[in-house]
N, C-alpha and C positions, 0 to 999 in steps of 0.2 A: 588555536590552529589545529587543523585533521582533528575534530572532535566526531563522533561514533555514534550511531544508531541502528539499530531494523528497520528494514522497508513494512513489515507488517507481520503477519500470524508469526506465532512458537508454538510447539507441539503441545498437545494439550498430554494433561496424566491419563495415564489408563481407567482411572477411576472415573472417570470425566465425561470419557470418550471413547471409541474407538483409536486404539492409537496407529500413526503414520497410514491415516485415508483423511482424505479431505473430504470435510462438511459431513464426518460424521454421526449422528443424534447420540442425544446427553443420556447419559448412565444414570443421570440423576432426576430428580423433578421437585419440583415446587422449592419450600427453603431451604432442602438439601444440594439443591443446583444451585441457587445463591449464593451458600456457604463453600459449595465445591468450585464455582469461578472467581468467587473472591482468593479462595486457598492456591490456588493454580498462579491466578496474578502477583498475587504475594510472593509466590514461590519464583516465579520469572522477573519478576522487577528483583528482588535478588542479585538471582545467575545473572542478569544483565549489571548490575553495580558491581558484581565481584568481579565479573572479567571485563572491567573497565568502560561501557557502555554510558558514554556520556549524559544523550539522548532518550529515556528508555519507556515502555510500551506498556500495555496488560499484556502483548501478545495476541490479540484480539481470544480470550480467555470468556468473554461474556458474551461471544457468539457464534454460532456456528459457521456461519457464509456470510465473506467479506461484501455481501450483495444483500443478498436475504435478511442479514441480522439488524439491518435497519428497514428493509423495507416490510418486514413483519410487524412492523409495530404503526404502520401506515393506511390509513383511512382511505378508500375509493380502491381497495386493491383484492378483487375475487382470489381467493386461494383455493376454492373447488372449482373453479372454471379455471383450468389448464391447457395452455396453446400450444401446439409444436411450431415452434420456430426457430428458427436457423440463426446461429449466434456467434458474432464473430465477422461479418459478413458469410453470412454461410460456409463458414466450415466446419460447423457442425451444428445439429439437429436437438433441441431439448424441450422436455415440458415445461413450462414457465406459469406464472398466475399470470392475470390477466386486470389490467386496470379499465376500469365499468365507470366510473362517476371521477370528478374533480378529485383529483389527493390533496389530502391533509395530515397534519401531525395534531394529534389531540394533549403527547403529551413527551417530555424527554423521552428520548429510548437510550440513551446511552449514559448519561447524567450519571445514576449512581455508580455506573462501572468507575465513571471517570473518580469524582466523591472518594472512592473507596482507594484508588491509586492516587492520588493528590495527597491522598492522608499520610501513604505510607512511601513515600520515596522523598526526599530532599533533591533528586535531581530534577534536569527539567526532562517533563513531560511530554508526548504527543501520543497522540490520539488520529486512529483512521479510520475518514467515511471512503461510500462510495462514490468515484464521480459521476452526475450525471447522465454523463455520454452512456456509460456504463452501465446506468441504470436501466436505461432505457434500450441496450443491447441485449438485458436479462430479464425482461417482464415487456409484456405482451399488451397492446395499446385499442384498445377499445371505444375509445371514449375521444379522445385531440384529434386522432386524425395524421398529426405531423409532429415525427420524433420531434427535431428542436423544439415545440410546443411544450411538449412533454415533458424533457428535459430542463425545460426553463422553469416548467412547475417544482421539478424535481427540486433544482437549485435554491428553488425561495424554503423548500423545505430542511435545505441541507444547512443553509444558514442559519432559520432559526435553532438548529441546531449546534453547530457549531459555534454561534453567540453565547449560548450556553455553556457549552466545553469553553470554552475562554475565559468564561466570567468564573469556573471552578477552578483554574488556575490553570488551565491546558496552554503549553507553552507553544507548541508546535503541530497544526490540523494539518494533515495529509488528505487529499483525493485520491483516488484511486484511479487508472483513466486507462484499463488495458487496449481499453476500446478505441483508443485512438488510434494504435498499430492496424486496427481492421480500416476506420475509416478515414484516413491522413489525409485527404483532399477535404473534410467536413471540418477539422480539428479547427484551420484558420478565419472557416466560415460560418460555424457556432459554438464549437467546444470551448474555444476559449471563452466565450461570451458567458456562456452557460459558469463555468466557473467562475467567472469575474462576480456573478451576481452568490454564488455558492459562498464567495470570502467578503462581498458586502460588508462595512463595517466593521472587518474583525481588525485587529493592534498587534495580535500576534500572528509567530512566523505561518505561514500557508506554501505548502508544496504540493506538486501529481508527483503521483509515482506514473510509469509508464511503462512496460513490458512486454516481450515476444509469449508472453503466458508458459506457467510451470504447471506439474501434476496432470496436466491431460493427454491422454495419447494424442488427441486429433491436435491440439498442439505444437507437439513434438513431430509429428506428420508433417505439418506444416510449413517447420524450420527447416526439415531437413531439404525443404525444394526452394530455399531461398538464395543460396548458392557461399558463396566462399566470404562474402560481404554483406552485410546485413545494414544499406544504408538509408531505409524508411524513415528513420528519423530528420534526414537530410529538407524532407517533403513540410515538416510543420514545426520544427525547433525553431526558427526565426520567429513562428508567430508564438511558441513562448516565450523568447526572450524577449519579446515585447509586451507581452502580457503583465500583470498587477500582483503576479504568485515569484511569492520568493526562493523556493528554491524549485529543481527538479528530479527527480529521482529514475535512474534506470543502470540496465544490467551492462557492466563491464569482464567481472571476471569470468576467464574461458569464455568470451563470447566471441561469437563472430561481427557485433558493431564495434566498426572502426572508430578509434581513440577523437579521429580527427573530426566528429562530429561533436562533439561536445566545444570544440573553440565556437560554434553556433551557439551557446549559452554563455557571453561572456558578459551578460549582464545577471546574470543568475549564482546562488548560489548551489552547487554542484552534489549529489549524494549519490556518487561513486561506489557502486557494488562490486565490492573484493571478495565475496563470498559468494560461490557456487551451489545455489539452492538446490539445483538437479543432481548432486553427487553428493555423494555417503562419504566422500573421501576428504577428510579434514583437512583443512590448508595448515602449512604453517604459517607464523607470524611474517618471515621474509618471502612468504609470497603475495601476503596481504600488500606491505607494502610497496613491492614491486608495479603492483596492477594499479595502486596509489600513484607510484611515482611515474607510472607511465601518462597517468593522466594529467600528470603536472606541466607537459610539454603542452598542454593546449585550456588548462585551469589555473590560473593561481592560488596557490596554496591556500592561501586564506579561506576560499571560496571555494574550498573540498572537504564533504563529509563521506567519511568513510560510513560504508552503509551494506545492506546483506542484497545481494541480485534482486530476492524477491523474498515474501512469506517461507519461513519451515514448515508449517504444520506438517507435512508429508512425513517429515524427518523422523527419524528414530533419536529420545529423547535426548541420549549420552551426543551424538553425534552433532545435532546442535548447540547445546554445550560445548561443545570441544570447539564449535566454529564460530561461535561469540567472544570464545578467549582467543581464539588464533585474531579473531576483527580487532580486539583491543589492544593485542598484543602485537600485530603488524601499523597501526595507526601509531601508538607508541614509538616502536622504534622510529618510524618515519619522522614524527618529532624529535629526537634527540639528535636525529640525522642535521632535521631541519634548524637544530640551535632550540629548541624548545625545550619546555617540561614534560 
């Protein structure tokens, strides 16, 4: 019961990376970078077992962009033909590549990372793509015509990948699905679909994450005209809790989304963000579980994982640390509360 995970990235080391900027480029190259993602993950599977991190991650360690670091490794996709387009539903403007011909995966992109954490952790594992939706809010469409198209190509591509992360012992796949919050009237009318075909086959657990998006201004712009209740999720949570994905993942603590959307997942299980990714300011353990225990009036217990709002990377390294032990250590107590170990 209240067992513990990340929603996705931990800061990467200085040596690595630039540190606390997101996406980025490697300090290192060729099997220098290897040996430096592998040492990064090792070192965060770790901090996550020691501050009691049930669930635990590489931290996405072996790639730069939660977007990119798979789709770099994807066939039919121009990376010198650069588009501006509006991402988010236009709320903001960026260069993207651009997909030219049919995509394919020629071969794992993420396999050894997984390989390499399977080996060295005894807990359970997961591992995070991107979802669809999302893919195709971040690269540029040349070739389908019509996102859900595109998206569905995505999905078959995410599968075969994710069949793979399963069969190296991945215990738990995440999606990634910011882009649902842009387009929440499409979510019921392909997103899910698109993912349905993304977890195809697989045995183990499958969740989205889903977020008001961290680390960008035009984000934080964004929120701040949403008003005092942030109840978007009200518009397409029925069509995931009807969906074939086992849990769902989004931002609770210090948020402005109301508690009482989440009784909309009562067939789900629930990964409840007690950690404020946007603040330097470390929780403690009794606030974690508070933001826990709030959500208990509308989750049963059983069917709550304590989990981080979103990615650290941004983070300053000490200060993430500090906020994996506050996540373990507020989950804890709420067990002991709850009669648990």
């Amino acid at each position: 019961m209240m067992t513990t995970t990340v929603a996705g990235s931990l800061p990467k080391p200085a040596w690595l990376a630039e540190p606390e900027k997101l996406w980025a480029p490697w300090r290192l190259q060729d099997e220098a970078l290897v040996e430096g993602q592998q040492d990064a993950a090792l070192a965060w599977i770790k901090l996550q077992e020691d501050a009691g991190i049930d669930i635990v991650s590489d931290g996405e360690q072996f790639r730069k962009h939660f977007v990119h670091g798979f789709l770099e490794h994807i066939d039919g996709i121009d990376w010198q033909r650069m588009t501006t387009m509006g991402i988010r539903d236009d709320r903001y403007d960026a260069q993207v590549p651009t997909v030219t011909t049919a995509v394919s995966r020629k071969k794992s992109v993420h396999g050894e990372g997984a390989k390499f954490c399977r080996k060295h952790t005894a807990k359970q594992l997961k591992f995070t793509l991107p979802g669809p939706m999302t893919i195709c809010d971040t690269i540029a469409d040349a070739h389908y015509g019509s996102r859900p198209e595109m998206a569905m190509a995505f999905a078959a591509l995410l599968n075969e990948e994710a069949l793979e992360l399963e069969a190296l012992g991945v215990d738990v796949i995440q999606f990634d699905e910011p882009a649902f919050n842009a387009f929440m009237d499409q979510v019921p009318i392909w997103g899910v679909d698109t993912l349905h075909r993304a977890i195809q086959g697989l045995s183990c657990k499958t969740a989205v994450h889903i977020c008001y998006g961290y680390g960008i201004q035009e984000n934080i712009d964004w929120k701040e005209g949403l008003g005092d209740e942030w109840r978007q999720y009200e518009e397409f949570f029925p069509a995931l809790n009807d969906s074939k994905l086992d849990q769902v993942s989004l931002e609770c603590a210090d948020s402005k989304v109301p508690m009482s959307v989440l009784g909309l997942l009562k067939d789900k299980e629930v990964l409840v963000g007690a950690i404020n990714v946007a603040s330097e300011t470390i929780e403690t353990p009794e606030k974690v579980a508070a933001t826990l225990r709030a959500a208990m009036e509308y989750v049963d217990p059983e069917r709550i994982i304590a989990c981080t709002n979103c990615g650290m990377a941004p983070l300053p390294r000490i200060v993430a640390e500090g906020k994996l032990k506050a996540l373990g250590a507020g989950a804890s107590l709420l067990r002991k509360e709850l009669g648990g170990s």
